[in-house]
C-alpha positions in Angstrom: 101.9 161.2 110.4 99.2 158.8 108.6 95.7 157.7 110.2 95.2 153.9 110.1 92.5 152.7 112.1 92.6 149.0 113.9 89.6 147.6 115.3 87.5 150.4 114.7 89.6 152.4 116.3 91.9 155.4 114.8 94.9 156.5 115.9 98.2 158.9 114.4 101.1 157.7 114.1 104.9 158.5 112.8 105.1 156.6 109.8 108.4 154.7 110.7 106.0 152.9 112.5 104.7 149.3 112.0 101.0 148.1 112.2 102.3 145.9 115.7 103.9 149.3 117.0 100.3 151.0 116.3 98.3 148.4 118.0 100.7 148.5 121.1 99.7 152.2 121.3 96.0 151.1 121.6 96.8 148.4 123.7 95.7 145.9 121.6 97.5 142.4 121.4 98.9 140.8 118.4 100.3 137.8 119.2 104.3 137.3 118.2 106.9 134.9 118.1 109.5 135.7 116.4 109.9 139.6 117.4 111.9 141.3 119.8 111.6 145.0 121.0 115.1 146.7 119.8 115.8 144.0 117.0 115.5 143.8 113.3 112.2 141.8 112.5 112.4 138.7 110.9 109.2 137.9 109.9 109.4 134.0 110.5 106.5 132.7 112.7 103.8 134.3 110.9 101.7 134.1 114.2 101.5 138.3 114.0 99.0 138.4 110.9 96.2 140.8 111.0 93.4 141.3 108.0 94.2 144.6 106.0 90.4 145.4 104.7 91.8 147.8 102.0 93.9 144.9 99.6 91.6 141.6 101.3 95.0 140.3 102.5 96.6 138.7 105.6 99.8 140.6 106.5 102.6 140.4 109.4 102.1 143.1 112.0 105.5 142.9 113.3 107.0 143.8 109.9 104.3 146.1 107.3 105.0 149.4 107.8 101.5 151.8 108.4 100.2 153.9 105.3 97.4 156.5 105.4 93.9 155.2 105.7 94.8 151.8 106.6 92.1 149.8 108.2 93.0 146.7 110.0 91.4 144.0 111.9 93.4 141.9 113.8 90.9 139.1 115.4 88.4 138.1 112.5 87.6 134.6 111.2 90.1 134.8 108.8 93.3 136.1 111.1 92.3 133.3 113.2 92.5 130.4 111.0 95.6 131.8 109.8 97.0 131.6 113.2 95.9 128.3 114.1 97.6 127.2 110.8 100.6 128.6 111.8 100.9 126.9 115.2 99.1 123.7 113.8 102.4 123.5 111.4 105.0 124.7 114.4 103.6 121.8 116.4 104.2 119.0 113.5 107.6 119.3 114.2 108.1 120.2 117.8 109.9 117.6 120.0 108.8 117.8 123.9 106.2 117.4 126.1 104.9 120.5 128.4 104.3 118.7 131.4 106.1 114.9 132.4 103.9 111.7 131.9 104.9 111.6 136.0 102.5 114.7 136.2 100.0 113.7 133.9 99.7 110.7 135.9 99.1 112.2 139.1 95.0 112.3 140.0 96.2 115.9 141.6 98.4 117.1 138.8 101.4 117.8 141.2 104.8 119.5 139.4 106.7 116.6 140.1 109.4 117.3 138.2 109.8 120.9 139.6 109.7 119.4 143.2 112.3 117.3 142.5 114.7 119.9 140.8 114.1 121.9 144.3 115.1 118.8 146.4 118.3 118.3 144.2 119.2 122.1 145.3 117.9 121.4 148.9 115.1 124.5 148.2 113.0 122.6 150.9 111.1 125.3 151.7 110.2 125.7 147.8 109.8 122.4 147.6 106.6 122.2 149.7 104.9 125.3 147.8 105.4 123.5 144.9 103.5 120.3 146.3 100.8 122.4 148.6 99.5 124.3 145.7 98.2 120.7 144.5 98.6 118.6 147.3 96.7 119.4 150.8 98.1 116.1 152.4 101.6 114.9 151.3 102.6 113.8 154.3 99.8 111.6 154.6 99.7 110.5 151.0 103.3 109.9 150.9 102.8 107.3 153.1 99.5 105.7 151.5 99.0 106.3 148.4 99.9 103.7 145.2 102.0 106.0 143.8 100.5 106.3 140.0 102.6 108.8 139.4 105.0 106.4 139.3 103.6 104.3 136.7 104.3 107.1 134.4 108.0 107.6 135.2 109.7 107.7 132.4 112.8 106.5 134.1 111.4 103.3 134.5 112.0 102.3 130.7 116.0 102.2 131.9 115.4 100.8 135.1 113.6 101.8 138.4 110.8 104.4 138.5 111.7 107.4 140.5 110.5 107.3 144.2 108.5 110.3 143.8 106.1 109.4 147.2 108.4 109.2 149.4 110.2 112.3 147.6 107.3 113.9 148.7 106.9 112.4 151.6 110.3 113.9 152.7 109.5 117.4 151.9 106.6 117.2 153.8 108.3 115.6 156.7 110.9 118.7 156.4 108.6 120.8 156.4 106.7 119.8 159.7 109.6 119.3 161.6 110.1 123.1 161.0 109.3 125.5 164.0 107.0 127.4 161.9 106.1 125.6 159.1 104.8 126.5 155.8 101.2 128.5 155.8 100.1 129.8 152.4 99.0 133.1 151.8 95.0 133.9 152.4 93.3 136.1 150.4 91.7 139.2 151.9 88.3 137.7 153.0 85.3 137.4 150.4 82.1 137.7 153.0 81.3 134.1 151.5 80.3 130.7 154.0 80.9 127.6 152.6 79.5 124.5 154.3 81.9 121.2 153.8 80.1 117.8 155.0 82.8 115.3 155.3 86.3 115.7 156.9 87.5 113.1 155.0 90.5 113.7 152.5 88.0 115.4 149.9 86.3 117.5 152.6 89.8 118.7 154.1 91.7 119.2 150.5 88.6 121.5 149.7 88.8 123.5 152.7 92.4 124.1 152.3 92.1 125.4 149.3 88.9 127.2 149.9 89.9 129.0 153.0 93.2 130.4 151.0 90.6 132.4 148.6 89.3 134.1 151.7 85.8 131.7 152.1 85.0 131.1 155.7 84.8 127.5 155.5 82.5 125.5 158.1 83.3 121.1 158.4 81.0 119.1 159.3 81.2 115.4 159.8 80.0 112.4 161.8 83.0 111.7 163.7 84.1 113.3 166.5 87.4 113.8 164.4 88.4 115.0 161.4 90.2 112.7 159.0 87.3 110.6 157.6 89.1 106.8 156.4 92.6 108.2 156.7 91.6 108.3 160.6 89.0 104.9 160.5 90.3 103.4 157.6 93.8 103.3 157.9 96.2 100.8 160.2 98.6 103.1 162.6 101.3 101.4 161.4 100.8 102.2 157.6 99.8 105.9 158.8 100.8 107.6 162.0 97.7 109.5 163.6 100.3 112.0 164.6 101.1 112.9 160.7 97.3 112.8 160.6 97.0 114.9 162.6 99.8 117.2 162.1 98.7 118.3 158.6 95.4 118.4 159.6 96.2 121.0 161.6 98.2 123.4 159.1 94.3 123.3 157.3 92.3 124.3 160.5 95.1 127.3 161.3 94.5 129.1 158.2 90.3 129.5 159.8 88.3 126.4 159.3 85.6 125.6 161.6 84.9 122.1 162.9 81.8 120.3 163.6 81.9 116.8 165.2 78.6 113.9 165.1 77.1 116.0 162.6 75.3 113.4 160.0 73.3 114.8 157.1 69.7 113.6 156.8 69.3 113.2 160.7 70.7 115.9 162.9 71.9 118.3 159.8 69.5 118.9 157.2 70.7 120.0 153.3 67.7 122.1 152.6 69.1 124.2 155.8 73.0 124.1 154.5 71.9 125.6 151.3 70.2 128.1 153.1 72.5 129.5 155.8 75.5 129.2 153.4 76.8 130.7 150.4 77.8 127.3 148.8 77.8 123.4 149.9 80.3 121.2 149.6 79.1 117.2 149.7 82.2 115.1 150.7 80.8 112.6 152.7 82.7 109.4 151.7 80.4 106.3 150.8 77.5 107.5 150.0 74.0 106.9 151.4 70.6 107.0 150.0 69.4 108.4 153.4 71.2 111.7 153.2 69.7 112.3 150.7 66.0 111.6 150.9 63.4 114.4 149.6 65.9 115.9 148.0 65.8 117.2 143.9 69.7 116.3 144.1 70.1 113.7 140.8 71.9 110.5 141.6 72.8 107.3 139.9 73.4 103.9 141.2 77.3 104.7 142.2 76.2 108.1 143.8 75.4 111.7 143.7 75.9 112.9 139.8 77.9 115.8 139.3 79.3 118.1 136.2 82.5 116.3 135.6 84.7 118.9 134.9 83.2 121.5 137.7 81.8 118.9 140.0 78.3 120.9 140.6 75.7 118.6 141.3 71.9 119.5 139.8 71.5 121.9 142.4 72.9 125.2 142.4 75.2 125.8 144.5 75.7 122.3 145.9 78.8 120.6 144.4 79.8 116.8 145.7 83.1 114.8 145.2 85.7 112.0 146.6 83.2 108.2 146.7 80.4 110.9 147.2 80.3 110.2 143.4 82.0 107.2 142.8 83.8 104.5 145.2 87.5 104.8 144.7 90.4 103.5 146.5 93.2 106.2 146.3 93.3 109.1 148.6 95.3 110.9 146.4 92.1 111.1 143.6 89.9 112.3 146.5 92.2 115.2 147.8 92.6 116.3 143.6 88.4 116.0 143.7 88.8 118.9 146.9 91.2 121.1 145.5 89.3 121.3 141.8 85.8 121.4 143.9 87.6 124.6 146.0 88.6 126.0 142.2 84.5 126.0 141.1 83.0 126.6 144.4 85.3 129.7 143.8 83.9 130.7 140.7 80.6 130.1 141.4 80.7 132.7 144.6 82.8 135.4 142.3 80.0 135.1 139.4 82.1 134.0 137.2 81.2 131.4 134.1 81.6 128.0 136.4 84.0 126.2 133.6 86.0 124.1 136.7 90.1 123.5 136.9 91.4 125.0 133.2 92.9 122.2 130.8 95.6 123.7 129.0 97.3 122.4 125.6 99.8 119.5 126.2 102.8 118.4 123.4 102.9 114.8 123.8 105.5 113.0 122.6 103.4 109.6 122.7 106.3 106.6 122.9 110.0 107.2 123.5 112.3 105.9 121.4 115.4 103.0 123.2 118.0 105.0 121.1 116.7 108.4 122.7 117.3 106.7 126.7 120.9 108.6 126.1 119.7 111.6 125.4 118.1 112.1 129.5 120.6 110.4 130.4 122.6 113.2 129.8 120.7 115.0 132.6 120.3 112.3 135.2 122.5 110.1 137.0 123.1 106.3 136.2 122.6 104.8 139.6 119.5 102.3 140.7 116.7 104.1 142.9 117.5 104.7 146.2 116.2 103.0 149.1 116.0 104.8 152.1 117.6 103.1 155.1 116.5 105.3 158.0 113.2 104.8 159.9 113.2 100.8 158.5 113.5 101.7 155.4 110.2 104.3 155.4 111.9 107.6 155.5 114.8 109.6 153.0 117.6 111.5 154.8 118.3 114.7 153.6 121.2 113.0 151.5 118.8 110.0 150.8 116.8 112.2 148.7 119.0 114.7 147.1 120.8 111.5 145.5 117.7 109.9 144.5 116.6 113.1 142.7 119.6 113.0 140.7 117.8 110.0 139.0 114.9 112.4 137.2 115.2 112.2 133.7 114.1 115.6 133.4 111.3 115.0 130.6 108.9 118.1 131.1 109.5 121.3 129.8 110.9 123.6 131.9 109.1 126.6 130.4 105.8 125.0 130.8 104.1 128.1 132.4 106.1 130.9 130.1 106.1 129.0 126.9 104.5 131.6 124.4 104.1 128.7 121.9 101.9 126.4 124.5 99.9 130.1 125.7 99.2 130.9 122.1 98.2 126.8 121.4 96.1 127.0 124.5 94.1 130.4 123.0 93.6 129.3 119.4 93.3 125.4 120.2 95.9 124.2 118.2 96.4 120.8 117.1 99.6 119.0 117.0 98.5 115.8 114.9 97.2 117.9 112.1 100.0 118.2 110.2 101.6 115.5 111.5 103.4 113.0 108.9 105.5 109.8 109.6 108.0 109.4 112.6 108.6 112.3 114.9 112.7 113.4 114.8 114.6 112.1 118.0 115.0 113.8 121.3 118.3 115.7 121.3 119.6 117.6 124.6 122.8 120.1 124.5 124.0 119.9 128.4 127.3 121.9 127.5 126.6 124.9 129.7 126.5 124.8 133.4 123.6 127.0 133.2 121.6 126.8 130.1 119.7 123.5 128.3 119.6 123.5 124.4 117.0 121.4 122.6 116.6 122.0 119.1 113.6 119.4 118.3 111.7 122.7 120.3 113.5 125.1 118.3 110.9 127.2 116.3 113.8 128.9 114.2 113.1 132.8 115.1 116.2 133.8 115.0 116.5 135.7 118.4 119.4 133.9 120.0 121.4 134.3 117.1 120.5 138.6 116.8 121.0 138.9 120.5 124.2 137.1 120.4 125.7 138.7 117.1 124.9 142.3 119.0 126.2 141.3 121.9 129.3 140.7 120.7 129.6 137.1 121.6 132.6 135.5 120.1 131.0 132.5 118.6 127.0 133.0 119.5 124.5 131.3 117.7 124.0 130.5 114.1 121.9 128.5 111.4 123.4 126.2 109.6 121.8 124.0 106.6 118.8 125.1 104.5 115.1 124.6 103.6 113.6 122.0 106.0 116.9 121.0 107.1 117.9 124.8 108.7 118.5 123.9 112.0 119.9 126.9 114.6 123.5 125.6 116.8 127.0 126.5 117.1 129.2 127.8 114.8 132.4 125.6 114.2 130.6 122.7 115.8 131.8 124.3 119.5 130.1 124.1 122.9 127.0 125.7 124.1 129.3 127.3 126.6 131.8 128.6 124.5 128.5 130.1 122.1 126.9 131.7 125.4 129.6 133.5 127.4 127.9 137.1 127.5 124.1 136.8 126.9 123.1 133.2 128.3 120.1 134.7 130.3 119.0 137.4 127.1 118.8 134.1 125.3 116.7 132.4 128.0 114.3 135.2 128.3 113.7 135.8 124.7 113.4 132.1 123.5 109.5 132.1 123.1 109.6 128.3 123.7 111.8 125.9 125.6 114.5 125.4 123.6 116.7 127.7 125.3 116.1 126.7 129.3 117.6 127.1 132.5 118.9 123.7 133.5 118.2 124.2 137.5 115.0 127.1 137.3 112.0 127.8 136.4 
């Protein structure tokens, strides 16, 4: 039974044991990629190295078995750069992006390509969770807004862009037509008052998302209705006041209080916001000089000047989005100002660091390739975009929109919130240009399962399909083939993904730390 100790601290242990079994039993995390509880290590990924003091050498966790008086430190200067090497050189050769150019485009980062997957399996009622965690509006902005999500499409490159707005649109429209429809889940409450001057689409998309962290949240604005220039600034006939109004009210059900012909600087005064309430939320459209008078709030010519990525103004306390900042024309980059204003107004009444919305590592795959157009179309179907012909031409059917989802080329990664390779890139800040060198390998997609997606450009090469499926007793499983740079993990016998996954498809799934083995219709 040797004693090793790992960060200072010792432990026993039987001596069949490795150095990543030993640090499991004092709960410390080593990072791995290529191991698997109940399987042979393989010692591939070399993301597992620790710093043995004794020999001044880097050594895999997963695979160095523990000797007496071991002492090892598994987060120094030196472990680190190793690992950031390690995922630097996995990334020079991986072939995907985490999220869709549709989504990056978005102002509120919406899972587009998720939604549309859930329309395709008419999940309606997922669908709308998947927009309202981003989106506090949709039925409004899928009416209004220009649609730069759009712009990104990658479809477009074959022929039309997808018509994600009124895709979203429709869910939304489902979704209100329901008896009951969707309310999010509300925190239990914090004890915290947050004041929100405007009830414009900033004001309301930070209250939404405020009031489902348990805030009591308190409007004020200078009409005697809420909806700011969706309300005043928008024709009837390119909004109904009815949607308006609607969704409106699915914000003010989960607790908001409203304040009508409340203007700051004349019958509201900041100084007495700031005081009464916890936090203070400036959404008050164009901005105004006036409001603002004998104040110590800094402001520039285009408006109040805030932290960019945590949109706290000068003041404590006091944080200030939608033209508030900066005139802008599109709704949908003043409801995304409210929902990342909610996300630090948050922080800032838990006591936590105030760091704003986190910005996690994204694989880009920069410009795609004519020859690689085959590839998603493997996934989607060939057919032009789909114009709705109900409601004079504004509004999808049910059947309207299913079809038109069957368009999506699928280009995100479908593992973009389990992905152990994007977690690990997102903790060490990997780079993917680093070891970058000449053209990036085509796009490949194996769509020979009913169930399971294969792409092998994000294939890391750890082996685990191919163990789970050799002691699973699959007939055919995985295997590598070629060797050196070239080694490249497919079927055996140059057979289908289906006839290679009859047993294990899902062990495969689960294990695969990246998104080369996927579900083709989950997340």
């Amino acid at each position: 039974m040797p004693i090793i100790t790992i960060n200072n601290q010792e432990i026993t242990v039987d001596k069949n044991s490795t150095v990543l079994d030993a640090a499991k039993m004092l709960n410390i995390h080593i990072p791995t990629l290529c191991y698997l509880n109940g399987y042979e290590h393989y010692t591939s990924c070399m993301i597992c190295v620790v710093y043995d003091v004794k020999s001044d050498k880097l050594i895999p966790a997963c695979s160095v078995m523990v000797e007496q008086g071991m002492h090892i430190e598994t987060e120094n200067e030196k472990v680190i750069k190793a690992r950031k090497d390690t995922l630097d050189i996995l990334l020079s050769e991986h072939i995907g992006d985490c999220e869709a150019m549709c989504q990056r485009a978005c102002p509120a980062h919406m899972n587009i390509p998720l939604m549309i997957r859930q329309i395709k399996q008419k999940n309606y009622k997922e669908a709308i969770i998947t927009v309202k965690k981003d989106i506090a509006l949709p039925a409004v902005l899928g009416r209004i807004c220009p649609a730069p999500c759009e712009n990104g499409c990658t479809r477009k490159l074959y022929d039309h862009p997808l018509s994600i707005c009124k895709l979203k649109q429709f869910v939304a429209d489902t979704d209100l037509a329901e008896k009951e429809p969707y309310k999010p889940k509300v925190k239990t409450k914090s004890g915290k008052k947050v004041a929100v001057v405007g009830a414009g689409p900033t004001g309301l998309s930070a209250a939404y998302y405020l009031l489902q962290d348990g805030h009591e949240c308190y409007i004020y604005d200078r009409n005697s209705l809420p909806g700011g220039m969706l309300r005043y600034g928008v024709t009837d006939k390119d909004l109904e006041k009815s949607v308006l109004d609607a969704e409106i009210e699915r914000i003010f059900e989960l607790g908001a209080e409203f304040h009508k012909e409340k203007i700051l600087g004349e019958n509201i005064n900041l100084d007495a916001l700031q005081e009464t309430y916890d936090a203070v939320v400036l959404a008050t459209g164009t901005f105004d000089n006036k409001m603002l008078k004998n104040t110590q709030i800094q402001l520039s010519p285009r408006g109040i000047v805030v932290d960019k990525n945590t949109f706290e103004t000068s003041l404590p306390g006091l944080f200030a989005g939608g033209n508030a900042i900066g005139e802008g024309r599109m709704a949908i980059r003043s409801v995304a100002h409210g929902k990342a204003i909610a996300y630090s107004v948050s922080q800032f009444l838990g006591n936590m660091p105030l760091t704003g919305l986190p910005q996690r590592f994204n694989s880009k795959l920069g410009k795609i390739k004519s020859d690689e157009i085959a590839e998603f179309l493997k996934e989607a179907e060939k057919y032009d975009r789909i114009n709705p012909q109900a409601g004079a031409g504004k509004y999808y059917t049910g059947e309207e929109a299913e079809k038109e989802s069957g368009r999506c080329f699928h280009c995100d990664c479908r593992k973009v919130d389990s992905c152990k390779l994007r977690q690990y890139c997102d903790e060490y800040g990997a780079s993917q240009k680093r070891f970058a060198t000449g053209e990036r390998k085509n796009i490949e997609k194996i769509v020979q399962h009913d169930l399971v997606i294969f792409e092998p450009g994000k294939c890391i090469k750890c082996d685990l399909c191919v163990k789970i499926t050799k002691q699973a007793g699959e007939e055919l499983g995985l295997t590598f083939i070629n060797r050196g740079f070239d080694v490249r993990i497919t079927m055996p016998f140059n057979e289908s993904l289906s006839k290679g996954l009859t047993k294990v498809a899902g062990e495969c799934v689960d294990a695969c730390p990246t998104a080369a083995l996927a579900w083709r219709n989950q997340d």
